[in-house]
N, C-alpha and C positions, 0 to 999 in steps of 0.2 A: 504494500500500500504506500500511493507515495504521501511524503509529509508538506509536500508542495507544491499549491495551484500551479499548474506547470505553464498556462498560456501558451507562446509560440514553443516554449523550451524551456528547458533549465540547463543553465550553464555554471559548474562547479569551478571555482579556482583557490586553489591554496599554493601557501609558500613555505618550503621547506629548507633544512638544513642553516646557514648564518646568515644573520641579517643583515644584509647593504642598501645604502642609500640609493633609491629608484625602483625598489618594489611597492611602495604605495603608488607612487605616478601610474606604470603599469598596472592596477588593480583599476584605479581611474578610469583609464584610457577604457579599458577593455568596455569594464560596468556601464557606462554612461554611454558609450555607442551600442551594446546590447539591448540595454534598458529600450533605446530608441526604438529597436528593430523588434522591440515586442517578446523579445529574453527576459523570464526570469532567470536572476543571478544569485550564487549561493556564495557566501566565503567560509570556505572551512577551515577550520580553526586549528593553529598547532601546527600546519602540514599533517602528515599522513595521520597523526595522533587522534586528527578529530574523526576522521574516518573510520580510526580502528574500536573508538570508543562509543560510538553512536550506540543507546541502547533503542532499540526497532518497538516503541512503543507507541500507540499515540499520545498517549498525556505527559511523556515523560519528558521532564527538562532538560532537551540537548542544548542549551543555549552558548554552553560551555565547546561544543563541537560543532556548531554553524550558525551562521546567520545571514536573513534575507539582505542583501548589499540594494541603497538607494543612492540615488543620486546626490542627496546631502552630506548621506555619509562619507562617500567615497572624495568627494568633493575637498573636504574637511581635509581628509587624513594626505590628501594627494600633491601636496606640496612638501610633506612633511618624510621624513629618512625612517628607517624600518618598517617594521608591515606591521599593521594594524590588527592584521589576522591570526598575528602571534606565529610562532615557530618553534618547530623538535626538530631531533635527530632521529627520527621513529622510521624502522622499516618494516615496516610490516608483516613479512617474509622469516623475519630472524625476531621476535619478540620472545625477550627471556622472560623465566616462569613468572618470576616474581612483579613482571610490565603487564600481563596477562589483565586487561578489566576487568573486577568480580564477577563482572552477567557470564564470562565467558570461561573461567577456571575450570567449572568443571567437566566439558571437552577439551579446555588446551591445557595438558600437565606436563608438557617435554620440560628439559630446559630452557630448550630455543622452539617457538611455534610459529608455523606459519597461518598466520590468520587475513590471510589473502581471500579466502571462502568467504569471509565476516566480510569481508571489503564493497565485496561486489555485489553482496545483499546491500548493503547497507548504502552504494551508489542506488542499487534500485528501487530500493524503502525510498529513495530523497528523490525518487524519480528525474536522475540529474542525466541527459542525455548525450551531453559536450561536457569533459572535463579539462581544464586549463590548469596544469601545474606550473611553477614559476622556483626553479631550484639549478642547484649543480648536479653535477656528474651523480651524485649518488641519491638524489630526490630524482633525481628526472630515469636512472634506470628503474628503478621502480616505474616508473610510468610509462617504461615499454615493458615490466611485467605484464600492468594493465589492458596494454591496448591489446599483445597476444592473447590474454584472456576475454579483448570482444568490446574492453571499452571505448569511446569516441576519443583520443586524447589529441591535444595539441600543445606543445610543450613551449616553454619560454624559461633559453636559457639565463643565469641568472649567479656569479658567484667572484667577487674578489678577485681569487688569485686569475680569472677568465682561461680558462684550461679546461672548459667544455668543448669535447672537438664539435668540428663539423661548422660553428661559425667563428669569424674572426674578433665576435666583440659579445662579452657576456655584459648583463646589468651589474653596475657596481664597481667595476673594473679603474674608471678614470677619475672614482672620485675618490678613490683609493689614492691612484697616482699623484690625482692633486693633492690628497692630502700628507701623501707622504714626502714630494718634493716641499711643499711649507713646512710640515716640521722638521724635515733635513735644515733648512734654509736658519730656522729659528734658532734650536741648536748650536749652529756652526758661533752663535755668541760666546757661548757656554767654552767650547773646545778654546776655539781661538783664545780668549780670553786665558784661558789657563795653557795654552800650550799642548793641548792634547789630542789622542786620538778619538775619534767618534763612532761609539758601536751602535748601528740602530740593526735592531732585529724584525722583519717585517714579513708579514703572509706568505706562505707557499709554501705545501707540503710536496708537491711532486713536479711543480711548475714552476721556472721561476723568474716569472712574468711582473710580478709586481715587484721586485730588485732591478730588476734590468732594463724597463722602461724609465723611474725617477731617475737612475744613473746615466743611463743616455741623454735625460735633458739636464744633466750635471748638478745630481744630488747631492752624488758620492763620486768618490777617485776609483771607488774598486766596489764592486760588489760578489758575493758569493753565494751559487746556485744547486738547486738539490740536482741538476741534469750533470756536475761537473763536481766529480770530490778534490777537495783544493788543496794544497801544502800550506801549511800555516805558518813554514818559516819563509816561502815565496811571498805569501800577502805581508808578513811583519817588515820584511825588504820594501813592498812596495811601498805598503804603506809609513815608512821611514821616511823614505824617497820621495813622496809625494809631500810628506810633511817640510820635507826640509826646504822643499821648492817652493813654499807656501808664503810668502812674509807673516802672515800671521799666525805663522809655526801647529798650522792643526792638518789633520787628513780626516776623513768620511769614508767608512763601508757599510753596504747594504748588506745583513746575512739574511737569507731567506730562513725559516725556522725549518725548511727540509734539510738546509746544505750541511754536508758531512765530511769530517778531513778525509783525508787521506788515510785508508785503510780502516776508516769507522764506521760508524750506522749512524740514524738518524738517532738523533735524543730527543728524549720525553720527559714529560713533567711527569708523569706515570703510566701506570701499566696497564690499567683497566680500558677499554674499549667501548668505541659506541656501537652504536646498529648496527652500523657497516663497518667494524672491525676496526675502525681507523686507536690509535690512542692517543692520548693531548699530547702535541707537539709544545719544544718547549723549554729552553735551556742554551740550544748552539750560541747564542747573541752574549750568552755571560762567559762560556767556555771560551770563545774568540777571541773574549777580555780580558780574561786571565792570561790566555797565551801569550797574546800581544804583548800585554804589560813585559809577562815573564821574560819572552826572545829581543826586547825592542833596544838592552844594553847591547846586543852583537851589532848593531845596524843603525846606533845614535850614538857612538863615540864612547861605548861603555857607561851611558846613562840611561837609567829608565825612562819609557813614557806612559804616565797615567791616561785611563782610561775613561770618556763618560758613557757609560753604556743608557743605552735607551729602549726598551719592549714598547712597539709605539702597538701592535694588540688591536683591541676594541675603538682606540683613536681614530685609526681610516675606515672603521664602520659605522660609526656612530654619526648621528646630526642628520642636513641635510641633505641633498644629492646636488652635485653641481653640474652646467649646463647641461651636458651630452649623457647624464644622468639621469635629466628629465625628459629629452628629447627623446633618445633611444627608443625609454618602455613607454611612451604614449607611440611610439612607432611600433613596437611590438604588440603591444597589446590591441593595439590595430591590424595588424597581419594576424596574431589569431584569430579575431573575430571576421578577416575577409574567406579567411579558412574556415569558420561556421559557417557562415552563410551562405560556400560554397559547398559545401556536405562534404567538405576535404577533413579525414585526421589521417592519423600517424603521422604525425608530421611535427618538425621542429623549426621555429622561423629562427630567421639567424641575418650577421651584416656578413656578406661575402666581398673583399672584394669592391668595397667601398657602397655596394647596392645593398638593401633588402631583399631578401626570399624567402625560403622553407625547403628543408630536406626531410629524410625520412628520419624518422624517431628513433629509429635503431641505430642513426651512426653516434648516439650517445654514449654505446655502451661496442663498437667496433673498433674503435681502438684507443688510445690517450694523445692530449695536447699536450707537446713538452715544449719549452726551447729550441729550438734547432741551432746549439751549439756552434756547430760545424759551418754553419751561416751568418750569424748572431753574436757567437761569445768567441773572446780571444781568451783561452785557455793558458796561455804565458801569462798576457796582461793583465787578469781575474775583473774584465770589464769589458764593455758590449763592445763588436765592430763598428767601427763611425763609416761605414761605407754602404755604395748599393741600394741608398736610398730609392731611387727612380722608378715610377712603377708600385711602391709599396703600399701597402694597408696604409690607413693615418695613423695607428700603432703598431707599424711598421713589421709587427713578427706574425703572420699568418695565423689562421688554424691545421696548416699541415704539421701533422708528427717531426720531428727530429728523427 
């Protein structure tokens, strides 16, 4: 039974995994030209959480797992940085015993349950016919679980580090950038002032897109990437060398929180894992700092150089979204809905290439966006190639694999 007057349709959209500035605009865009075309709109709550939670009752209170989206509301929220609709890390597929919702314990008792079956009731309980997810690599492959199982989906990529293959610009990606080039910039008071090096540690566990774009517009002297394990007595040289060239006696490195020395692994703040197996990154940017300090008497005259280190974190997610931030997901959320109206899913809109279009939903989960080093990064120099511009994306490193 559905739980809502469906008029032309129901169109569901939720947002999953971290929140970046330009998932409200997108909810906007979508809601408000839907609304027009006689869509009712749902917003699910939590990403996948509200979905898994729905209890399939009529009187019961799911208020906490959806709601009808109006044009005030979205209005509202649509100028403003993170979703409205709230967000998890929930995959629905791998739900441990203990995440299990009490309506549902006792059929799901594994450790890990897949309650993917709850899912797809519970789309049809909400009589939601289009569903619009708005997430990274690992929300949006769940939503090619969905659609092989029969759902309408149209997906909208969506994530920081922008390492969703298939298009060359995820939501959230530049306001990252901007804000990670200003606080490089602000910073650089602090170092200079004191004569130091500057360790900022910034997003990317497998990509590392968000280092290597601030530094090319000259954040940093060097930065360091999870695609490229690095010698840390090579970067403690460079970064000497760059200092010493400096008049105001400081240097800058971006370390992405995936990059790993030479002959190590990624570090973690710990050990426990989310839905999707990932564990909190979280530590490289103080290890860098300690090294640095340690090796920086071989390479400044037998004196040390103190360190300001920086976790800039939740800083480039947080607030508003700035221009191409806002622009993008009212453009996305417009190519979804020309993809309703066209009875088009499986499909993923994306910028290719400097245009808009849509590919199919499955290249979400065909292969990974990484760096393409070998094009991109100078592996001597631990910072991006300044060449080859001509012809490039306007953030200049593709969606093809490395």
């Amino acid at each position: 039974m559905s739980n809502v007057n469906s008029g032309k349709g129901v169109i569901g959209i939720l947002t999953g995994g971290g929140d970046v500035p330009g998932l409200n605009p997108a909810i906007r865009a979508l809601t408000i030209r839907a609304l027009r075309e006689g869509y009712k709109v749902l917003g699910l709550r939590r990403g996948w959480a509200g979905l898994v939670e729905i209890v399939r009752e009529k009187d019961y209170d799911n208020s906490d797992n959806f709601q009808i989206l109006t044009e005030e509301l979205v209005n509202r929220a649509g100028r403003t940085g993170g979703t409205f609709l709230h967000t998890s890390r929930t995959n629905p597929s791998k739900v441990k015993k203990q995440s299990v919702p009490a309506h549902l314990q006792s059929a799901y008792s594994a450790e890990k349950n897949d309650l993917t079956p709850e899912v797809l009731k519970n789309i049809d309980w909400l009589g939601i016919d289009y569903l619009i997810p708005i997430g990274g690599d690992d929300t949006l492959s769940y939503a090619v679980r969905l659609y092989q199982e029969g759902i309408k989906t149209v997906a909208i990529p969506k994530t920081m580090d922008n390492d969703v293959p298939g298009t060359d610009y995820c939501i959230g990606f530049s306001t990252c950038v901007t804000r990670t080039i200003a606080m490089a910039n602000s910073l650089r008071t602090s170092a200079g002032s004191h004569e130091r090096f500057l360790v900022l540690e910034v997003f990317g566990r497998y990509a590392g897109f968000t280092a290597m774009l601030p530094t090319m517009a000259g954040a940093a002297n060097r930065c360091v990437i999870p695609e490229h394990k690095f010698d840390i007595e090579r970067l403690t040289e460079l970064m000497a060398a760059d200092r010493a060239k400096n008049p105001s006696r400081y240097s800058v490195v971006l370390v992405s929180e995936g990059a790993m020395f030479e002959g190590g692994e990624m570090v973690f703040e710990r050990e426990t894992t989310d839905a999707f197996g990932h564990k909190k990154l979280g530590g490289i940017g103080d290890l860098v700092s300690e090294k640095l300090k340690e090796l920086s008497p071989k390479y400044n005259g037998g004196k040390s150089v103190d360190v300001v280190n920086q976790k800039l974190g939740y800083l480039v997610r947080c607030g508003d979204p700035d221009a191409i931030d806002s622009i993008v997901p009212m453009a996305y959320g417009n190519l979804a809905l020309d993809l309703v109206l066209g009875k088009i899913h499986g499909r993923l809109v994306v910028l290719k290439n400097g245009r808009y279009d849509n590919m199919p939903i499955d290249a979400v989960i065909a292969s990974k966006k990484v760096v393409n080093i070998r094009e991109h990064y100078n592996q001597e120099r631990l910072r991006p190639h300044y060449k080859s511009f001509e012809m490039k994306p306007l953030f200049i490193m593709t969606s093809e694999a490395g």
